[in-house]
N, C-alpha and C positions, 0 to 999 in steps of 0.2 A: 264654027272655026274651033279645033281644040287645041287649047294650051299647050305647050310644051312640059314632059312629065321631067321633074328632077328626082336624082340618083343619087344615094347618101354612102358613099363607102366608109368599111370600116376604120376607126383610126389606130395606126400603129404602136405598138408598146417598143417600147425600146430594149433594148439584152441590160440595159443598166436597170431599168424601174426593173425587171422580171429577177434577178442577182441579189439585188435587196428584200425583195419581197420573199425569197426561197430561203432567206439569210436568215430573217426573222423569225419564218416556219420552224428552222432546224432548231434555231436555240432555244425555242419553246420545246418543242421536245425533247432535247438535251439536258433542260434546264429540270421537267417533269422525271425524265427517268431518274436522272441526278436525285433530286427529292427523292422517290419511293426508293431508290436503292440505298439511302443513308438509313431508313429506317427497318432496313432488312439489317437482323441480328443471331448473332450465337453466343447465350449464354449459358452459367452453369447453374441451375435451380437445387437448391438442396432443402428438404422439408425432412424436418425430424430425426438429422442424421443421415437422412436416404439424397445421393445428391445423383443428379443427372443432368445431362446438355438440353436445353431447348432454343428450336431456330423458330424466329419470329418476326412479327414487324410491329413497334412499338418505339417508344419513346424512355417510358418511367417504367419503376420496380412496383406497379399497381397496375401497369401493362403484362406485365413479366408474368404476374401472377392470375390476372384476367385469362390469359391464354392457358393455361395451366389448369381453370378452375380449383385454385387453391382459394378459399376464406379462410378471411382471422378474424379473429374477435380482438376485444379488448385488451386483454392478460397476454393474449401470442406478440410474441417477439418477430419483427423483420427488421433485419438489415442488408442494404440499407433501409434508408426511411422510403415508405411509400412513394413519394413526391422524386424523391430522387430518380435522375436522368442516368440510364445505364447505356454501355458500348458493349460491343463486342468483349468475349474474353471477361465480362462483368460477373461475379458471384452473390448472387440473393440465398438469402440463408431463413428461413423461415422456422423458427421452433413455437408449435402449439404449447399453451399452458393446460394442462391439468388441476382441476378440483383433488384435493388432497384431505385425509382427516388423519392430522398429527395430534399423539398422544406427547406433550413434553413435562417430566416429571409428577406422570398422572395428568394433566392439567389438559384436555382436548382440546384440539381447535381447528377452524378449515383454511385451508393458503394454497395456492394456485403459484403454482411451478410448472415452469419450461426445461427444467433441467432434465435428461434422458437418464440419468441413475440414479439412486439414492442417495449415493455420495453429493451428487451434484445439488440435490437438493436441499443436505444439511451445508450444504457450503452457503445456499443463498439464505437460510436459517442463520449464519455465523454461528451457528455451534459446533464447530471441528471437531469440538474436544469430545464430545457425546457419544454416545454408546447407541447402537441402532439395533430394530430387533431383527432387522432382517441385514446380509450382503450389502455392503457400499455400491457392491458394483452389480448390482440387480437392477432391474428396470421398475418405477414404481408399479406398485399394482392398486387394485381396489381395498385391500386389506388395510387396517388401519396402522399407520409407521410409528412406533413406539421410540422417543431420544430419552435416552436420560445424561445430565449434563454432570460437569464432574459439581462435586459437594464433599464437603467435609461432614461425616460422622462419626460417632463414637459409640465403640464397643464394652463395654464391659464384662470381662469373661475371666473365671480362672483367677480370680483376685488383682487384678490388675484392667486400665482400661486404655484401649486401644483408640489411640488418635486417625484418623483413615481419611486420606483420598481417592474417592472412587466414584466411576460412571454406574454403579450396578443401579440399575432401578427396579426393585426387589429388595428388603432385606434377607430374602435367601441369596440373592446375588453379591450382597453388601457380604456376610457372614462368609461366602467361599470366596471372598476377595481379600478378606480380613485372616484366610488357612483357617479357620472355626470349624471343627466338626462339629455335629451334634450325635449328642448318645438317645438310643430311640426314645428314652421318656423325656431328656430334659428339657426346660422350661425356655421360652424366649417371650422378653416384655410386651414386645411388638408381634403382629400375625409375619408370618412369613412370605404372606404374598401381598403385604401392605407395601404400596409405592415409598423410597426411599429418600428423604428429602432434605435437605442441607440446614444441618445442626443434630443431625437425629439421634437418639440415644438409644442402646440396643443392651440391654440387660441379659446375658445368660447364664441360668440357673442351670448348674449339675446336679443330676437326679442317680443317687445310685440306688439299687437294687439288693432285696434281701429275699431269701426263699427261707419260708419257717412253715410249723404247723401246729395247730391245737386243736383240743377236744368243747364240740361248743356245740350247746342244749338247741335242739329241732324243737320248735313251743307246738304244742299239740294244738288242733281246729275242735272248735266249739261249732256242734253240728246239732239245729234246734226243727224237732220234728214236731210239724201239729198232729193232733190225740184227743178224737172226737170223746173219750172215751173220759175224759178229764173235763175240771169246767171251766168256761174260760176265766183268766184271772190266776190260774193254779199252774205249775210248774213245776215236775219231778225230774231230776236227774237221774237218766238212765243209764248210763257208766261216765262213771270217772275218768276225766281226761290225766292220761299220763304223755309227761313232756320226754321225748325222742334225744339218742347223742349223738354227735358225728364224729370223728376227725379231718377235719378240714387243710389241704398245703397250700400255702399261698405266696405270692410273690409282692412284696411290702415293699414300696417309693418312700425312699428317704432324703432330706434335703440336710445337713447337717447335724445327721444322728435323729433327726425328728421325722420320725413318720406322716406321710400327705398321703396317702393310700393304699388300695392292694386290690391284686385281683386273685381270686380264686382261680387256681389251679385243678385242685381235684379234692372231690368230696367221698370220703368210706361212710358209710351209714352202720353204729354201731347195737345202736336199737331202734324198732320203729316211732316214731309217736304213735298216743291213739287218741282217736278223736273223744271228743267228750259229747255224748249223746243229750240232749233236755226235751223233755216230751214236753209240749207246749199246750194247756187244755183248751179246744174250743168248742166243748159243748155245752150248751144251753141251760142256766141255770133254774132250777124248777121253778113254777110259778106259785104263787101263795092262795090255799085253799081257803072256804071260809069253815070261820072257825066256831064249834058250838062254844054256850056259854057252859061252865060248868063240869066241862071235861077236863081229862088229863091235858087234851090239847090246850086248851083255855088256857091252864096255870103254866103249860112248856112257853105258851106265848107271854104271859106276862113276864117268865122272870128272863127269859131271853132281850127282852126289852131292857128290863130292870139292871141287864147287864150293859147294857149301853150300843146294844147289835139292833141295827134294824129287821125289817120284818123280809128280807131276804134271806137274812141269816137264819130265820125262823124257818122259810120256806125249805131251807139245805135240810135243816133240823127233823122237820116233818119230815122229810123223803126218806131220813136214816133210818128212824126209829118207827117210820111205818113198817119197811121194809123188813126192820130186825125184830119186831114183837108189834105191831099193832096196836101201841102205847098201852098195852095192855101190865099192869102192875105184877100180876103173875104171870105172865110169861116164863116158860121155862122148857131149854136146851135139854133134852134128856141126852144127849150123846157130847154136849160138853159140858152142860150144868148152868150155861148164862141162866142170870136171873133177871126178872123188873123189864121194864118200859127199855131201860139204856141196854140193857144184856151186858149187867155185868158176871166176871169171871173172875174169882167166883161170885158170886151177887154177897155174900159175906161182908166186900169190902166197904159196901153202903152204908154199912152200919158206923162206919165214923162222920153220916150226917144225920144218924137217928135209930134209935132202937128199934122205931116202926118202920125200918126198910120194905121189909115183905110187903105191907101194905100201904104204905104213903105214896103216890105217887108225888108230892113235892118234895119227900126227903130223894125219890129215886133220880129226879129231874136234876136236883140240886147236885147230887152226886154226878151223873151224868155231863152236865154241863161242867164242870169242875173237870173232869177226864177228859174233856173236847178242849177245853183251851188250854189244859197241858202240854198237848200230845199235837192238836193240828189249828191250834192258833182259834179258828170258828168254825160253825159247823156246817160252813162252803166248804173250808177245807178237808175234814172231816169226811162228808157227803162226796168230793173228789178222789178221796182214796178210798174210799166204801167200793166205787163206781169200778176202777181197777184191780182189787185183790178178792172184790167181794166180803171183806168185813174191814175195822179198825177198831 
């Protein structure tokens, strides 16, 4: 037997539930568009003076700027403030800072300004009053910006001293603020490109000028030549140095009748100098032979001693009088008459140490030695001009 099958129809909505229900739909949509269209925006973005419209959808002026890809740092200015809610027709103004190296009254330092011209940036300095090296109304640059502020200093010029307000930062600046000329030599206390700084004192000296000329001595050069031919130790002068004239003009700095300098002008050369020559000895003084006992040489050694000359001076001694007679007692010049061991001329003159000249050799030594240290001191020296004229 099969059951009877049951039949579920569906059940009916009513046009009132369907009215509400579509009611709900639409204000959620109305409600959404509503929302995303409040934060659809047009405003005016301006960075660094450069300003232009931007259409966006945001809230705040860190929106404004997110769409934009503008960053700021620290030191950059925005207004409004980040946080702040902008509308339509809203203007954000953004100015970057700059790193700065300001010179004020010499005195360096770094400061970080947003201001777009120099002006603007001695304004957030507060020094209005100062003196800039560059245009107020330039843009800064990398260069370093030099103020100098006003100050009082004082001139001194011309007998009298000048009380001064002035921005120059220089005292060349200060001086043509002050009408100062300078004349080309005169003097100033301070350097001229010394920064200028309040209380300063400026001293200028008037330099005048005088053109003159005199006659004034060229010193002759002492010019010392070595002369193997000499021994060392000995020294002749080969010409006499004579000192040179000029006439010289010059141009003389005077500071109150007193002379502080001069400069040559022009030099006439009225005669030359001349040098003065010295032969300088450097050759080798003789060695000391040995000596027999009992010869001439013997007694020329003792009384050479006895003269208080050592046996180098002996050694000079020997080389002479080898040279000029071979210590030989009769020795004798037929073509000028020398006579004796010394050769003397005429050999006569011996005889004021002994009647036996002709044949003593200790009277001829004695004489001899006597005529050596009249005439060249010892008989190195002696033996050195023997060596250049070939006699003494």
């Amino acid at each position: 037997m099969r059951l009877p099958t049951t039949v579920r129809r569906p059940a009916r909505v009513s046009a009132r539930t369907r009215l509400v229900a579509q009611t709900l739909v639409l204000t959620a949509v109305v409600a959404g568009t509503t929302g995303f269209a409040a934060l659809h925006k047009q405003v005016t973005l301006e960075v660094d003076g450069y300003a232009a419209p931007v259409t966006l959808y945001g809230r705040t002026v860190a929106d404004v700027l997110a769409a934009r890809g503008v960053e700021v740092g620290e030191h950059d200015l925005v207004t409004p403030a980040l946080d702040a809610t902008v509308s339509s027709d809203s203007r954000v103004v953004v100015q970057h800072a700059r790193e700065l190296q300001v010179v004020v009254d010499g005195q360096e330092r770094t400061v970080w300004s947003t201001a777009l011209t120099v002006g603007g940036v001695v304004d957030e300095l507060g020094l209005r009053d100062s003196r800039t090296s560059v245009s107020r109304s330039s843009a800064p640059g990398r260069d370093v910006l030099r103020l100098s502020t006003l100050k009082q200093v004082h001139v001194a010029v011309d007998g009298s001293t000048l009380d001064l307000s002035t921005t120059g930062a220089t005292v060349r600046e200060v001086l043509a603020d002050a009408g100062v000329v300078l004349g080309e030599h005169d003097l100033v206390s301070v350097p001229l490109d010394a920064a200028a700084v309040d209380g300063l004192v400026v001293m200028v000296t008037r330099v005048q000028t005088v053109i003159g000329s005199q006659t004034e001595t060229t010193p002759f050069q002492t010019v010392r030549q070595d002369d193997a031919s000499l021994l060392k130790g000995n020294e002749v002068t080969a010409t006499r140095g004579q000192d040179g004239s000029a006439v010289v003009t010059y141009e003389a700095y005077t500071v109150d009748g007193v002379e502080i300098g001069r400069t040559v002008l022009t030099e006439s050369v009225l005669t030359e100098p001349v040098d003065e020559v010295i032969r300088v000895g450097t050759g080798e003084l003789p060695q000391v032979a040995a000596v027999e006992p009992g010869t001439a040489r013997a007694v020329g050694l003792e009384m050479v001693l006895a003269r208080g000359w050592d046996q180098q001076q002996f050694a000079c001694l020997d080389s002479l009088w080898s040279r000029e007679s071979g210590w030989r007692v009769n020795a004798s010049n037929a073509s000028s008459g020398a006579y004796g061991i010394p050769q003397a001329l005429p050999g006569s003159k011996m005889a004021a140490f002994g009647a036996d000249w002709r044949t003593n050799p200790a009277t001829q030594i004695a004489w001899g030695l006597s005529y050596i240290s009249g005439r060249y001191g010892t008989p190195c020296g002696a033996w050195g001009f023997f060596q250049s004229h070939n006699w003494y």
